[in-house]
C-alpha positions in Angstrom: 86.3 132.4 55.4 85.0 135.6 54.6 86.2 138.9 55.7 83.0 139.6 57.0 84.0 136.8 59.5 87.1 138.4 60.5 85.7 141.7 61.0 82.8 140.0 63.0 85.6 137.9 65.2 87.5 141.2 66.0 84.4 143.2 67.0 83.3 139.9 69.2 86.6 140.6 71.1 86.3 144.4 71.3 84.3 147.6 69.8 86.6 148.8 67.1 87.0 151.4 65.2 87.6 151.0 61.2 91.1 151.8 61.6 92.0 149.9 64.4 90.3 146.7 62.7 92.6 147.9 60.0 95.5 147.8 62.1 94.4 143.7 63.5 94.9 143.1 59.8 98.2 144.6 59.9 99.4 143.1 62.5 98.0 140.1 64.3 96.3 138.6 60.8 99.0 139.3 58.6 100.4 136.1 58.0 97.4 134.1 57.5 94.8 137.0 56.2 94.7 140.7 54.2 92.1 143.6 54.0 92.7 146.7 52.6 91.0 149.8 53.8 88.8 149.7 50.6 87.4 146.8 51.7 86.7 147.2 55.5 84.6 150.0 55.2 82.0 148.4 52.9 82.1 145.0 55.1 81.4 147.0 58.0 78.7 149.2 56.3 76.7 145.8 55.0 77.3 144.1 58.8 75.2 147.0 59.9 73.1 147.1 57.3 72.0 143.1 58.3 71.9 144.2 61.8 74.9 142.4 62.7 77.0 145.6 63.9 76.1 149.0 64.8 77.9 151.9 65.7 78.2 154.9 67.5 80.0 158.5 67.4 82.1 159.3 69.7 83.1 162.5 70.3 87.1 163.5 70.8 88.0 166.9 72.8 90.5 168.8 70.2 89.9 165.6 67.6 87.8 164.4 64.7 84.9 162.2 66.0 85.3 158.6 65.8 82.5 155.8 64.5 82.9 152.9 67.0 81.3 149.8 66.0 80.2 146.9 68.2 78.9 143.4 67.4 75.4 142.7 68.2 73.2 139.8 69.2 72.8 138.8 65.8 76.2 139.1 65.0 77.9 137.0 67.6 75.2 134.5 66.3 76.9 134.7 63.1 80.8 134.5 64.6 79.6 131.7 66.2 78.0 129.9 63.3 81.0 130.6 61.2 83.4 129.0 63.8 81.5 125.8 63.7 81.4 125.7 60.0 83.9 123.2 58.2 87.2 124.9 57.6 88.4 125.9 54.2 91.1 124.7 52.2 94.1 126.8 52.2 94.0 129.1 49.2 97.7 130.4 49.4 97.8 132.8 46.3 101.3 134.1 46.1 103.0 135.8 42.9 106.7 135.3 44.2 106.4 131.7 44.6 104.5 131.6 40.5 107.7 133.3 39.3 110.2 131.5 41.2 108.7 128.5 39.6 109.7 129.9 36.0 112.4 131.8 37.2 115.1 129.4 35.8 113.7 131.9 31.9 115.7 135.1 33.8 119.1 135.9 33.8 121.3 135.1 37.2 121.4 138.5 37.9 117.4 139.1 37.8 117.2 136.0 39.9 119.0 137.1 42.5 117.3 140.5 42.6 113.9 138.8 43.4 115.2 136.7 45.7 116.7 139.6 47.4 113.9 141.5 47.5 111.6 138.7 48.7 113.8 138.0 51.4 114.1 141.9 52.9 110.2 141.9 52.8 110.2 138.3 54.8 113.1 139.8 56.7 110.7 142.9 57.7 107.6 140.9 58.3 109.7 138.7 60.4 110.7 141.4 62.8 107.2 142.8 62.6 106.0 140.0 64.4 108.7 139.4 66.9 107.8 142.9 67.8 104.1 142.5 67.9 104.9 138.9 69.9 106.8 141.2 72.6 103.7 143.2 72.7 100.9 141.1 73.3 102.8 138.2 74.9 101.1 138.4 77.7 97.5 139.4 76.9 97.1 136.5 74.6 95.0 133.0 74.9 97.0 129.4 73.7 95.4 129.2 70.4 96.2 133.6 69.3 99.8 132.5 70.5 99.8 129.6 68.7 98.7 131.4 65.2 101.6 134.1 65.6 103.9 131.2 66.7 103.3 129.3 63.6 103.4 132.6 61.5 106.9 133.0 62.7 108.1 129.5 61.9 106.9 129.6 59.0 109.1 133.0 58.1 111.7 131.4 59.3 112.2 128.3 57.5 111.2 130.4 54.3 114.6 133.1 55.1 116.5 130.3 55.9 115.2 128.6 52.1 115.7 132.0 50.4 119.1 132.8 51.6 120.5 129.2 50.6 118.6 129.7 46.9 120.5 132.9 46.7 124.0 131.6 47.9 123.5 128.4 45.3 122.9 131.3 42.8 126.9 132.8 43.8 
């Protein structure tokens, strides 16, 4: 899975700007996926450069205009080929989990201060997602619900696993 993909599978469901494709990263991808800014706007540049996106200004009364990009034949094409592709292995690439591994080389104290500060950003991202599952409850197809359903078991047993790490650390 490229980002390209991603970007393609969110203009397939709706004309976009670059920030609000931002923002589906933020929010409905962010368990399972990450772009920065950096990176959407030169993915979205070559997509229209291969024809697979274009866009359009739109002017705002009182507001900057906005660049509004839509998928195109040749795009959906190329959703739709990447969907039937064979699905990756899970490359889960995570710095907390590489130093908790050696973690048992720091002092208690320094232990406990990464745990602590892994489990207030689970914590965060947790409630993040109960929020945006309040949101879009209702507006969401069996297989979007179950991604966001899995991203929120899956914070769940890994607050529960932190807080009984820290309390073994007491």
């Amino acid at each position: 899975m490229r980002s390209d993909d991603v970007v393609l599978g969110i203009l397939f469901e709706s004309s976009s700007t670059g920030y609000e494709i931002k923002q589906k990263f933020e929010t409905v991808f962010r368990n399972f996926y990450n772009a920065s800014f950096g990176s959407i706007y030169p993915i979205l540049h070559k997509l229209e450069q291969q024809g697979k996106i274009e866009s359009s200004v739109v002017h705002q009364d009182g507001k900057p205009d906005k660049k509004v990009y839509t998928i195109t034949e040749k795009g959906t094409e190329a959703f739709h080929q990447y969907l039937q592709t064979e699905i990756e292995p899970r490359k889960n690439k995570w710095d907390f989990m590489v130093r908790m591994y050696f973690a048992d080389n720091l002092s208690i104290q320094k232990q406990r201060e990464m745990i602590d500060v892994e489990l207030m950003r689970q914590e965060d991202s947790m409630e993040q997602l109960l929020e945006l599952q309040k949101l879009i409850e209702k507006r969401v197809n069996q297989f979007q619900k179950f991604s966001l359903e899995i991203g929120l078991k899956q914070k769940e047993v890994l607050i529960e696993e932190l807080k009984r790490l820290r309390e073994k650390l007491k």
